[in-house]
C-alpha positions as semicolon CSV with decimal commas, in nm:
position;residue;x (nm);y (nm);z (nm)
1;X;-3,649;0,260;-0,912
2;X;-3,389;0,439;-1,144
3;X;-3,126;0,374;-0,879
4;X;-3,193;0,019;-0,883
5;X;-3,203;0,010;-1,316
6;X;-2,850;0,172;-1,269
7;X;-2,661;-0,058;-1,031
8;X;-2,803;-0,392;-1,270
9;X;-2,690;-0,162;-1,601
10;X;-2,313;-0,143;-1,406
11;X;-2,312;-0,498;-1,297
12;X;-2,413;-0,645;-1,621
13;X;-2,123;-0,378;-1,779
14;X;-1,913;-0,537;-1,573
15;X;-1,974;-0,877;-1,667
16;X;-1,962;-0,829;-2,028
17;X;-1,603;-0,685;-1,977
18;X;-1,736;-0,319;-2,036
19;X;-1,614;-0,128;-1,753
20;X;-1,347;0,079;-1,810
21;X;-1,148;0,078;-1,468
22;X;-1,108;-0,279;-1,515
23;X;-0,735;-0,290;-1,560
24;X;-0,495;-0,463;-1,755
25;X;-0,403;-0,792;-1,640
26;X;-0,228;-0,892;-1,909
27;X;0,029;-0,588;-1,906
28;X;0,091;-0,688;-1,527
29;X;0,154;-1,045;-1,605
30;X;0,439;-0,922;-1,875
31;X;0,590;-0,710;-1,616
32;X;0,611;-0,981;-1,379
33;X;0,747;-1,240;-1,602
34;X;1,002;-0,954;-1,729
35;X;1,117;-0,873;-1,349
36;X;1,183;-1,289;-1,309
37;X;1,317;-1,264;-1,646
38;X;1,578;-1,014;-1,530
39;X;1,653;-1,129;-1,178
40;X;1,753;-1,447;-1,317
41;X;1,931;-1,306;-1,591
42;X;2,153;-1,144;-1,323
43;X;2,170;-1,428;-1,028
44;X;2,298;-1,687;-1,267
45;X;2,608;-1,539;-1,393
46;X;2,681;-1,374;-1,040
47;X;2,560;-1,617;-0,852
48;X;2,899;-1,698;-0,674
49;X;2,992;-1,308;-0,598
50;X;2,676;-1,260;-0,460
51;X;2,679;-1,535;-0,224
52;X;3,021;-1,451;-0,121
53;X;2,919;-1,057;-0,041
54;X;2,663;-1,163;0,155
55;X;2,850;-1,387;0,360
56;X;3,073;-1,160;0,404
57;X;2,839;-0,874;0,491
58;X;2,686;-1,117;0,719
59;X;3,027;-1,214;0,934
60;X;3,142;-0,868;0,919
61;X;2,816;-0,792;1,137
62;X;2,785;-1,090;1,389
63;X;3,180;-1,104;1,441
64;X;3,321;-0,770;1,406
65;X;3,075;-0,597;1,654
66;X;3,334;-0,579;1,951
């Protein structure tokens, strides 16, 4: 029987937001909306050189192969 009062103590824990491994989701969503943040922060003004390098990475490979 204790076994059992300990696994209903932990779930209802975890319900009421009591457990402390639960994480912190809203630290994760700030680093994701930074990361976008900063990618586009860089593509826009580069945009053009970027899209150039790569297309000229990518005919360098598929014509210059011989």
């Amino acid at each position: 029987m204790p076994v059992l009062t300990l696994v209903v103590t932990a779930l209802l824990d975890r319900l009421r937001g009591e457990d402390p491994e639960r994480g912190d989701v809203p630290g994760w969503v700030m680093i994701t909306v930074m990361t976008a943040a900063l990618v586009l922060a860089i593509l826009i003004p580069f945009r053009t050189a970027i899209v150039e390098a790569v297309q000229t990475a990518l005919s360098s490979v598929t014509s210059g192969a011989g």
